[in-house]
Legacy VTK file of the C-alpha trace (Angstrom):
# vtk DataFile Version 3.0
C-alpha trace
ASCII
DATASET POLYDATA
POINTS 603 float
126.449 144.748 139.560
129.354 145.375 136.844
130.628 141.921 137.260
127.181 140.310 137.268
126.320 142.035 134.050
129.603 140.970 132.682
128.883 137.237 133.826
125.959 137.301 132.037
127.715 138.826 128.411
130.667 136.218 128.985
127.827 133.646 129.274
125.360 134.670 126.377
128.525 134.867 124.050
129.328 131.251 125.303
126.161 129.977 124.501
126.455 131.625 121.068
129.567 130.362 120.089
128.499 126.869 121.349
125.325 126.706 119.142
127.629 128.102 116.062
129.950 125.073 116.694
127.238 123.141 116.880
125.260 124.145 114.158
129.156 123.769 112.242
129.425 120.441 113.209
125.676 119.731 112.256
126.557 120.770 108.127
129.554 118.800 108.755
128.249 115.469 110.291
125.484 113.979 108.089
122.047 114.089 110.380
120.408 111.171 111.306
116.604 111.320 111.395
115.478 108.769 114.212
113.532 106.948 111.714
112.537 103.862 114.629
110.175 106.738 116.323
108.238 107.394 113.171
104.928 105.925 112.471
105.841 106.377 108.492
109.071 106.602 106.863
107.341 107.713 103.551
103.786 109.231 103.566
101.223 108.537 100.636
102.180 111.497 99.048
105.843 110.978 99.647
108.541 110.004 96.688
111.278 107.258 98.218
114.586 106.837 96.247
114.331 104.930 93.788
115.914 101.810 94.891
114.047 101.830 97.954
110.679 102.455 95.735
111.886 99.550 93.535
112.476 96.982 96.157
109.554 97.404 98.574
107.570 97.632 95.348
109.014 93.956 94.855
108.736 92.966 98.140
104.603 94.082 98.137
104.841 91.912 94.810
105.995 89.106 96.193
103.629 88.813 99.050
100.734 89.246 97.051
101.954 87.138 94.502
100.905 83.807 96.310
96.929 84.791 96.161
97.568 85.372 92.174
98.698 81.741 92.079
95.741 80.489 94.231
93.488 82.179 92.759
94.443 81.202 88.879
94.462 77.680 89.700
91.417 77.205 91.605
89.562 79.105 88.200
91.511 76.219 86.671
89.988 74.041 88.801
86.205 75.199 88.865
86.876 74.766 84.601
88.237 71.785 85.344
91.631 72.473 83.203
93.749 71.505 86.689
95.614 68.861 85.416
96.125 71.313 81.897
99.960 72.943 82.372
99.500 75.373 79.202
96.061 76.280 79.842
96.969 77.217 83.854
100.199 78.709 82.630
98.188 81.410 80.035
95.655 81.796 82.763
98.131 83.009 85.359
99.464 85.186 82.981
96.764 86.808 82.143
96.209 87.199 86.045
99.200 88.760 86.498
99.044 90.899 83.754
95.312 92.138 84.965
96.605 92.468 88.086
99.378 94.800 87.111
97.191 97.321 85.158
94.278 97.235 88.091
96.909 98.616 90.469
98.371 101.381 88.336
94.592 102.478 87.726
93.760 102.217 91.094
96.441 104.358 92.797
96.360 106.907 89.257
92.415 107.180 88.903
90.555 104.877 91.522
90.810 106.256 95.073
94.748 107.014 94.878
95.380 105.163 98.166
98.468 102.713 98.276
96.637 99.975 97.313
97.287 96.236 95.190
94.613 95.028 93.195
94.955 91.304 92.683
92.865 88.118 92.102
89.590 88.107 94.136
89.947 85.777 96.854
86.228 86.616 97.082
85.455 84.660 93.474
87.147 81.111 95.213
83.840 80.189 97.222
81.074 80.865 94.333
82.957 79.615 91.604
84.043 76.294 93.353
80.187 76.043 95.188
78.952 76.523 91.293
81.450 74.052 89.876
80.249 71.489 93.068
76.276 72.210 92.603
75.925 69.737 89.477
78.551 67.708 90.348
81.022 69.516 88.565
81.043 72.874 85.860
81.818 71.035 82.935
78.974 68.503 83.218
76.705 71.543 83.404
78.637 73.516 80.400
78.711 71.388 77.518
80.773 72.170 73.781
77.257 72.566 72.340
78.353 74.237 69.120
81.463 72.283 68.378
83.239 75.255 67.637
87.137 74.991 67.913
89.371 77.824 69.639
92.267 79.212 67.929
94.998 79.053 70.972
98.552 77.527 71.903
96.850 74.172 73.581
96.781 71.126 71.590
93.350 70.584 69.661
93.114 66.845 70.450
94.278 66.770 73.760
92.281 65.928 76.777
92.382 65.959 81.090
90.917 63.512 82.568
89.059 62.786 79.589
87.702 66.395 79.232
88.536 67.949 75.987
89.883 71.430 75.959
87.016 72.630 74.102
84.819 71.889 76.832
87.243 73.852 79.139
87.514 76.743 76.720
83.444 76.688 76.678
83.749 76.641 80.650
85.896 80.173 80.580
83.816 81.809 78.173
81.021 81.468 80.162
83.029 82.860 82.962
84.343 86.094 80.602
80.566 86.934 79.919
79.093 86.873 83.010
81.852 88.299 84.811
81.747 90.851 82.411
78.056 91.636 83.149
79.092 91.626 86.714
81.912 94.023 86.233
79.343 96.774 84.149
77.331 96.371 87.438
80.034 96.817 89.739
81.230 99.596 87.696
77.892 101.693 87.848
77.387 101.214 91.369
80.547 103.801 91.859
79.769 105.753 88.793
76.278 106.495 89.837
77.196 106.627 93.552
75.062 104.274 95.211
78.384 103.474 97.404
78.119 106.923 98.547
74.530 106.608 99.422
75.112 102.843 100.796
77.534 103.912 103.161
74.855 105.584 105.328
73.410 102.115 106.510
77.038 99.855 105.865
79.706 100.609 108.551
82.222 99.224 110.149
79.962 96.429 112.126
78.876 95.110 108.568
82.186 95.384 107.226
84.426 93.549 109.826
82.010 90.511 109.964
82.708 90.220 106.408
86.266 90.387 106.526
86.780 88.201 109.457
84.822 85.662 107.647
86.803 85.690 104.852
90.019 85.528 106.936
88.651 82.221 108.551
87.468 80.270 105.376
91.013 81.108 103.765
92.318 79.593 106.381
92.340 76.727 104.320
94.001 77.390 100.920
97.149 78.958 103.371
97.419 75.799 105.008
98.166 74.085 102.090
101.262 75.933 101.957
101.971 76.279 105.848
101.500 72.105 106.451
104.035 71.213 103.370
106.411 71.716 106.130
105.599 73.700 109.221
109.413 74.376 110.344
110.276 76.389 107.099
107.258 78.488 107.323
107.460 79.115 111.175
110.827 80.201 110.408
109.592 82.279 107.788
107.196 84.019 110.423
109.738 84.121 113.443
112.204 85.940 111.305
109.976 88.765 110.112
108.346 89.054 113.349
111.609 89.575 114.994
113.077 92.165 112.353
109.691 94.306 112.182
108.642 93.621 115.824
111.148 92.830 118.061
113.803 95.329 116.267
111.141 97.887 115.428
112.903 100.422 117.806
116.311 100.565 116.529
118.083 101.972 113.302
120.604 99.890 111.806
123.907 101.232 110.756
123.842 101.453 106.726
126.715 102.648 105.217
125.948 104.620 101.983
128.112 106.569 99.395
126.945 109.457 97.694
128.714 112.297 95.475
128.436 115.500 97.746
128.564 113.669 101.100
130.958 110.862 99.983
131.517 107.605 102.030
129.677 107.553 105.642
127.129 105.802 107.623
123.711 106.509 108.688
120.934 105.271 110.702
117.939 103.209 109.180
115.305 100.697 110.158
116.640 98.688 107.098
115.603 95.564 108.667
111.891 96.723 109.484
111.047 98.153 105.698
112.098 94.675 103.896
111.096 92.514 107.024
108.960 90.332 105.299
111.118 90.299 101.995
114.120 89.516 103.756
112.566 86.162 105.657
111.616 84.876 102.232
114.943 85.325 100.760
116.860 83.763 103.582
114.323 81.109 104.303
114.506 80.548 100.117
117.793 80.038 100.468
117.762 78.203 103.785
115.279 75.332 101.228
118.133 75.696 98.425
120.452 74.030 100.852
118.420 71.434 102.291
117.450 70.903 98.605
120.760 70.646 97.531
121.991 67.985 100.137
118.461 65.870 99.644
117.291 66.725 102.866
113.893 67.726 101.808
112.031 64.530 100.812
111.918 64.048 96.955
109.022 62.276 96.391
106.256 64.131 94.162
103.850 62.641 95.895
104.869 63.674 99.395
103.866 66.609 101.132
107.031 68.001 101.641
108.078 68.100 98.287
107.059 71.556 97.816
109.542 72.642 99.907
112.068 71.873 97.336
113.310 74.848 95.003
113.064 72.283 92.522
109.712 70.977 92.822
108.232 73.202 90.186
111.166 74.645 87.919
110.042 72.815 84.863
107.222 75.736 84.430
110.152 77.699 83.695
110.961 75.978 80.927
107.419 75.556 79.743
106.837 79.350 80.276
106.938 81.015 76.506
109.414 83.863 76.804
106.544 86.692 75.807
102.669 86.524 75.623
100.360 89.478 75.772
96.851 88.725 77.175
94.057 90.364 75.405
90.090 90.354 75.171
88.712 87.521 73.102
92.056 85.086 73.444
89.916 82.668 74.335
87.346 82.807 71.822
83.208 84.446 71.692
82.323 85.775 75.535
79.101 83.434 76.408
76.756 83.996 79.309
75.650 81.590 82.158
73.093 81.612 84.881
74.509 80.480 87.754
77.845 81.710 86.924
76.838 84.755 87.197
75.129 84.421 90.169
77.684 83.076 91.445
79.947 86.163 90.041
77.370 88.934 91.631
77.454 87.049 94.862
81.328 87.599 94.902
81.116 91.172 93.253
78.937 92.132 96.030
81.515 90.781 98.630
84.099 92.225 97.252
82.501 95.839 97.160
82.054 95.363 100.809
85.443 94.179 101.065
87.095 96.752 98.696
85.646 99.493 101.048
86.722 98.190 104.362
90.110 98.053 102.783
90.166 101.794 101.517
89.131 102.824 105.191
91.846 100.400 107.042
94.377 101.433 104.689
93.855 105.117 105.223
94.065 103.988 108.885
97.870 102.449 108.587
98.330 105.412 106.400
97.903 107.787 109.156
95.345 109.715 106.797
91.670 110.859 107.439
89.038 108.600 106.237
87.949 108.787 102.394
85.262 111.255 101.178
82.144 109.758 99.387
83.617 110.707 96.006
86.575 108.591 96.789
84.782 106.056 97.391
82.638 106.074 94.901
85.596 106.635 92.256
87.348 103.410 93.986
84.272 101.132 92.920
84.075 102.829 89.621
87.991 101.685 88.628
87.678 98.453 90.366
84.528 97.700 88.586
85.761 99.110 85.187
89.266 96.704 85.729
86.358 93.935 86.712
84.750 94.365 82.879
88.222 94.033 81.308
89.686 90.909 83.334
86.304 89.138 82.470
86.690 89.944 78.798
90.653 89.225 78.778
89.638 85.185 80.379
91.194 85.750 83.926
87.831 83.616 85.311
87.725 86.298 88.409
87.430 89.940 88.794
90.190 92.104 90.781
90.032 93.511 94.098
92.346 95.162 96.798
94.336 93.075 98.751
94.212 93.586 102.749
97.708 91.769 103.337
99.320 94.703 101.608
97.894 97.191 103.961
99.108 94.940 106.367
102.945 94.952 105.048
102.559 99.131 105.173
102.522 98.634 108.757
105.241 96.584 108.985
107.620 98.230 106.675
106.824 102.157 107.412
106.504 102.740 103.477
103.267 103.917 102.617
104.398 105.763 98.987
101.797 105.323 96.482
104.782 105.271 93.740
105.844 101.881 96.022
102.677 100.466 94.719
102.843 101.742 91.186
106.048 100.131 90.656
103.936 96.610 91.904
101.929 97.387 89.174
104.617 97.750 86.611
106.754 94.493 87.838
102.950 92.699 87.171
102.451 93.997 83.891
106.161 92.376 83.002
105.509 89.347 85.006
102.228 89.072 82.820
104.622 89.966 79.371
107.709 87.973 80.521
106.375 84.531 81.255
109.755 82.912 82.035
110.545 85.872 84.301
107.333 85.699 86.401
107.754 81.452 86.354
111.135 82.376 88.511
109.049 83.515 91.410
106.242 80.908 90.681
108.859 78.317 92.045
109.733 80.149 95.821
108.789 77.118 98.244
105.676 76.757 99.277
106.396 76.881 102.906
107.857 80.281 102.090
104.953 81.891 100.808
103.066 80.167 103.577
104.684 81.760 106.331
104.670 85.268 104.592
100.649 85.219 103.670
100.647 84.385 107.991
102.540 87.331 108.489
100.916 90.092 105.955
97.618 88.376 106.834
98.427 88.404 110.338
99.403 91.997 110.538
95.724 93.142 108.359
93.489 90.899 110.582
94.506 93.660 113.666
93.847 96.052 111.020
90.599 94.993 110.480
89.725 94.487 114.255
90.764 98.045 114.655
88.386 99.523 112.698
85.570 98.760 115.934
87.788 101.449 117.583
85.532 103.732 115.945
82.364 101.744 117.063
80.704 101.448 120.970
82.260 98.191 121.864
81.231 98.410 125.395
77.131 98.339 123.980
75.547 94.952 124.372
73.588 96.018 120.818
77.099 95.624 119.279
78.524 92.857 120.669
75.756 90.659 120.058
75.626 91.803 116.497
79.238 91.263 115.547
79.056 87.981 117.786
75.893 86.684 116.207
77.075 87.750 112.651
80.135 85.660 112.609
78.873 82.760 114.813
76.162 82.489 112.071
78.100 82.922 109.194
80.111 79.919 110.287
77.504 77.698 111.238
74.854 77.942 108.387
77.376 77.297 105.564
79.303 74.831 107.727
75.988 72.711 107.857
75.049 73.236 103.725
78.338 71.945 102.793
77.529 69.111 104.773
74.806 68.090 103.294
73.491 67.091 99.797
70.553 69.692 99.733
69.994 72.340 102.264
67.048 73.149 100.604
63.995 70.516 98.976
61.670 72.137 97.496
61.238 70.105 94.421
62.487 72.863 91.779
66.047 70.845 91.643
67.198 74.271 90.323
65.970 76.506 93.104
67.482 74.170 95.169
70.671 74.126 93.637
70.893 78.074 94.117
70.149 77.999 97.847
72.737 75.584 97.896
75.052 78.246 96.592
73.717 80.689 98.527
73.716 79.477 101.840
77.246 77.472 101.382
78.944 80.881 100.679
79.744 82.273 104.407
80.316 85.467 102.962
77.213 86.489 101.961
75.041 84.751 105.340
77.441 86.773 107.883
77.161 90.100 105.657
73.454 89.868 105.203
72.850 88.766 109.127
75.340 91.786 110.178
74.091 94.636 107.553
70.066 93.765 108.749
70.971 93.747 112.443
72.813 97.090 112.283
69.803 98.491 110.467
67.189 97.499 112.563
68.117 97.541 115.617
68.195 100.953 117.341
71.498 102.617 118.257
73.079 106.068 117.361
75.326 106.918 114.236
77.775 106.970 116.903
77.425 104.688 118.553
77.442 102.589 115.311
80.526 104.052 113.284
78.884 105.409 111.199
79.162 108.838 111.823
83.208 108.657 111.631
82.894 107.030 108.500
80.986 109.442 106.812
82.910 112.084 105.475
81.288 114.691 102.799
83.197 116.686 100.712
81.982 119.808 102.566
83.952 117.932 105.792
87.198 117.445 103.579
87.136 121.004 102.615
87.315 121.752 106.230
90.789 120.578 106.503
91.839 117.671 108.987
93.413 117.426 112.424
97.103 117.639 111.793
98.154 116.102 115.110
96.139 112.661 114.471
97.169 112.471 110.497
100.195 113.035 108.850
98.525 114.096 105.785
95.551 115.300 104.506
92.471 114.991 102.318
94.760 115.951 99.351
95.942 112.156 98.702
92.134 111.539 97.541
92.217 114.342 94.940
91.704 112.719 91.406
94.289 113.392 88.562
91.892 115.252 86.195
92.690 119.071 84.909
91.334 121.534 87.405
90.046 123.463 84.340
88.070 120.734 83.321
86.808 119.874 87.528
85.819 123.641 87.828
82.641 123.593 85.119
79.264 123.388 87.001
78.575 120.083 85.273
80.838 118.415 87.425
78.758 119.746 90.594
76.613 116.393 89.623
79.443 113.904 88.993
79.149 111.597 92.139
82.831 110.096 91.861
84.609 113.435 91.542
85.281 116.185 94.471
82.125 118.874 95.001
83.590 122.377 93.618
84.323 123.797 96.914
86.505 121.026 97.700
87.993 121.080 94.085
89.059 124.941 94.372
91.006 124.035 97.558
95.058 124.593 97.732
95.574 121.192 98.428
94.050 119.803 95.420
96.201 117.990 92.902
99.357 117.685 94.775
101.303 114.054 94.426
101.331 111.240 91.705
LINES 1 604
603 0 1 2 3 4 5 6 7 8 9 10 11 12 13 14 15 16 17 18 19 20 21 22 23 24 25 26 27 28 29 30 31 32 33 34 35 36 37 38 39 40 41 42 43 44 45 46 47 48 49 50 51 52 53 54 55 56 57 58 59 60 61 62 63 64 65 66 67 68 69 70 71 72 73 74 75 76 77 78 79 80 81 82 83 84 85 86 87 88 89 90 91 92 93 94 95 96 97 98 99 100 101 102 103 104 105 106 107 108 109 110 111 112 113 114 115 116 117 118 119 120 121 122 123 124 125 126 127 128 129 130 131 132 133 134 135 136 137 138 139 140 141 142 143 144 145 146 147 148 149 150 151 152 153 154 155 156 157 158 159 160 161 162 163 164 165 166 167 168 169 170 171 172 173 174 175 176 177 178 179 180 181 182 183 184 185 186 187 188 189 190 191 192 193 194 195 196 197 198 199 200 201 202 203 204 205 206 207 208 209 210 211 212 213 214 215 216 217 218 219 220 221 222 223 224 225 226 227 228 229 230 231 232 233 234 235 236 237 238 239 240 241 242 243 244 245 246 247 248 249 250 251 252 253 254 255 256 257 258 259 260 261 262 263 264 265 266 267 268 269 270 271 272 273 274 275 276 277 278 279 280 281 282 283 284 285 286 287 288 289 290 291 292 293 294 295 296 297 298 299 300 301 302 303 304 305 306 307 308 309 310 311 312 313 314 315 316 317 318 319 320 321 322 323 324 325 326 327 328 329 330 331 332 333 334 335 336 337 338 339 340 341 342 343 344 345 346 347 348 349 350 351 352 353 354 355 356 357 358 359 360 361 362 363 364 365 366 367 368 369 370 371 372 373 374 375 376 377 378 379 380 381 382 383 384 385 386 387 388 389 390 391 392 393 394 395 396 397 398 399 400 401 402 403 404 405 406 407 408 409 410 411 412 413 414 415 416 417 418 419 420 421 422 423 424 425 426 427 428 429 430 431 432 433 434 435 436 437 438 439 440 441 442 443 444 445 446 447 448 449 450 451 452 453 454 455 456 457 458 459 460 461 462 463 464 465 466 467 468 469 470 471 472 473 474 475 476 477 478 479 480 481 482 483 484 485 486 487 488 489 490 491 492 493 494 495 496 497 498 499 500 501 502 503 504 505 506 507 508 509 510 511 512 513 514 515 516 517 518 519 520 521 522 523 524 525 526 527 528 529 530 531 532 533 534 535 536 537 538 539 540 541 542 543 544 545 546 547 548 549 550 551 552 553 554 555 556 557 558 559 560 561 562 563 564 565 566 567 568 569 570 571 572 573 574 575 576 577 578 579 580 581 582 583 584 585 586 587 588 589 590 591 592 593 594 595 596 597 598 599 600 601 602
């Protein structure tokens, strides 16, 4: 019995002095966090280094750059200044610049969730179906009052025969009734008719709309995918295999710092700049074949935009500094069907904006957003909306879904990541010959990274059914019958000259607009179907999208979501949040939820 008891000390001491050896050679060794098993490498809340924050925050700028440029030039187009180098040049500035200040506001005020605001994709349909429905915009817009516009484009010159006032008259149309469109889009957050909405729009309304969208931009991408399809496969195969084929291993990273010296650690390097790194090695990659001529160096071939050199004039024509502000283009003026057309596309993009906030809080690994986030979110994008109108940009600003996408793939979901996209906009908007540098990456390049991001957000997007009783015939026919219609009815109006004959050649020109615009025919076909016929809040989504501020209070299920309801808590003095007038403020947090521990933690 002795020995056995002294077995057992010798053997407890053992132990103890191998865990101290261990825990010795633990301080001595630097640790290395198994980063490849983590969902998130940063959290919403959490504060990267700052060269990691500064280089994803590139990277996220870079892939959403490409819709900035599509978007600016087809405005360009619909004012039919497309063949106008200065004009498009101030317009993208101005687009960037917008674009820049949106996302700071967003992620500071709006709903705080990583998010880029950029260029509506959702203003491309209207504004070309209103340019189209009189043969083109500037027919229908005329110079009536001769009045001359004091900017940096030569007075006599002319596109096409179309004198620049005529195109200046075209875009101040666009900054008032976008403007008018913005106010509206502004008030439906401020007076929380989102909140309200989102009891009868859920996620069977909302993916309709996005899938729609995904397929009629199909289009625009291939125009950079089909300049030459081996460049931008190559783009896609190499981020595919770094962020999906890789996306279980660390790579060895040797790093230097002052306490721990030289050593080397373990870190999905390769999975957080994926996408970033395929663009600069398949940039390169079109430097070289550019260099030796064996890219085609025509102008009028399609592969020419796969040179580096097709388009580096615009960095000479680029001034070094502008500064967009309201009014640069002269009196705001007001037309009918352009704004139509622009409260067709603000009420997309509402729809849009909110499927967005709840995917992204799905990559995020975060519950979904309260009603007052929500309703904040439309607030600041419709507030951004008003001052992009007034500033010229020709569209209003919404989120972007192939950022949300790029989370995924890189593991960084920091909100400071996107507040440094912000910044880098606001000095690509300032800094015109700096922004023109990334204006000329190969269009193949961009192609194959708007695949990717777009790629990786369409699964997104499908994901949010999870929530919703796929198995139901009610909701299979509705998202089937939704999209199939959405594609079919505009497919046939764009086909033909009128739709509609009614006689009233303006009527007709309206439902011409309205029924081109699949958008709007899947949403409305999905939202009335999900209304009317029966089936349970459960059954429907609804009831897991609908989260009161009583339910945030509550707390959140720590083994689903890495963090909680605090990443929706507005940056406002809790002094100022306690006073019983805020109890009535729909875009601000109820005062139980405001007196909560977790309010008013991150930036």
């Amino acid at each position: 019995m002795l020995e056995e008891n002294h077995k057992e000390q010798n053997d407890t001491e053992e132990i103890k002095l191998t865990e101290k050896n261990e825990s010795k050679d633990e301080l001595m060794e630097p640790e290395v966090e198994d980063y490849a098993d983590k969902y998130l490498i940063y959290g919403v809340n959490d504060a990267p280094p700052l060269h990691i924050t500064i280089v994803c925050g590139l990277q996220q700028g870079l892939l959403s750059l490409s819709g900035q440029l599509i978007v600016s030039l087809l405005v360009a187009e619909a004012v039919c200044a497309s063949n106008n180098e200065i004009f498009k040049a101030r317009l993208l500035s101005s687009t960037l610049f917008m674009s820049g200040v949106t996302t700071v506001v967003m992620n500071l005020f709006g709903i705080r969730l990583p998010l880029f605001q950029g260029a509506a994709s959702e203003y491309v349909i209207p504004l070309l179906l209103v340019a189209n429905v009189d043969g083109t915009f500037c027919s229908s817009l005329a110079s009536e009052s001769g009045e001359s516009v004091a900017i940096n484009m030569t007075a006599n010159s002319t596109m096409d025969d179309i004198p620049v006032d005529r195109i200046i008259w075209n875009i101040q149309a666009l900054q008032g009734s976008l403007m008018v469109a913005g106010f509206v889009h502004a008030m439906l957050g401020f007076t929380g008719l989102i909140g309200f909405l989102l009891k009868f729009i859920g996620p069977l309304t909302i993916v309709p709309t996005l899938v729609l969208i995904f397929i009629f931009l199909i289009k625009p991408v291939l125009k950079f995918v089909e300049v030459n399809w081996g460049i931008a496969m190559s783009t896609v195969l190499l981020a595919v295999i770094l962020f999906l084929y890789l996306g279980n291993h660390n790579m060895p990273v040797p790093v230097w710092t002052p306490s721990g010296g030289f050593r080397i650690i373990h870190y999905p390097l390769h999975q957080v700049f994926a996408i970033l790194i395929s663009i600069i090695v398949n940039w390169i990659i079109c430097g070289i074949l550019t260099k030796f001529d064996v890219i085609e160096n025509d102008p009028d071939s399609k592969g020419y935009n796969a040179r580096t050199d097709a388009r580096s004039e615009i960095i000479a024509d680029n001034p070094w500094f502008t500064f967009p502000y309201p009014g640069q283009y002269g009196m705001f003026r007001f037309s009918g069907p352009a704004f139509l057309s622009c409260m067709i596309a603000t009420l997309i993009s509402v729809l849009d904006s909110i499927g967005d906030y709840y995917a992204c809080a799905r990559v995020c690994r975060v519950p979904a957003p309260p009603r007052h986030a929500v309703n904040r979110g439309i607030l600041m994008e419709g507030v951004c909306s008003f001052i992009s109108g007034s500033v010229g940009c020709g569209h209003a600003t919404s989120t972007y879904g192939g950022n949300i996408g790029a989370i995924g793939v890189s593991k960084v979901a920091s909100r400071r990541v996107f507040l440094c996209t912000g910044i880098l906009y606001i000095l690509f908007g300032i800094f015109g010959k700096f922004s023109a540098v990334f204006i000329t990456i190969p269009y193949p390049v961009l192609g194959g990274a708007i695949v990717v991001m777009f790629g990786i957000f369409f699964g997104v997007v499908l994901s949010n059914l999870e929530v919703t009783n796929m198995s139901s015939p009610r909701n299979m026919a509705i998202i089937g019958l939704s999209i199939f219609i959405g594609l079919s009815v505009p497919t046939w109006a764009q086909k033909v000259d009128r739709p509609v004959q009614t006689g009233n050649e303006q009527f007709d020109r309206i439902m011409a607009m309205l029924l081109g615009n699949p958008n709007l025919v899947g949403t409305i076909i999905a939202c009335f179907l999900d209304n009317t016929v029966p089936g349970s809040d459960e059954d429907r989504g609804i009831a897991a999208w609908q989260v009161s501020d009583d339910d945030a209070n509550a707390g959140h299920d720590k083994t689903k979501f890495n963090e909680g309801y605090e990443v929706y808590s507005p940056l406002f003095p809790r002094r100022f949040l306690s006073s019983k007038f805020m109890k009535v403020v729909p875009f601000l947090p109820h005062e139980k939820y405001k007196k909560s521990d977790t309010y008013g933690n991150g930036v």
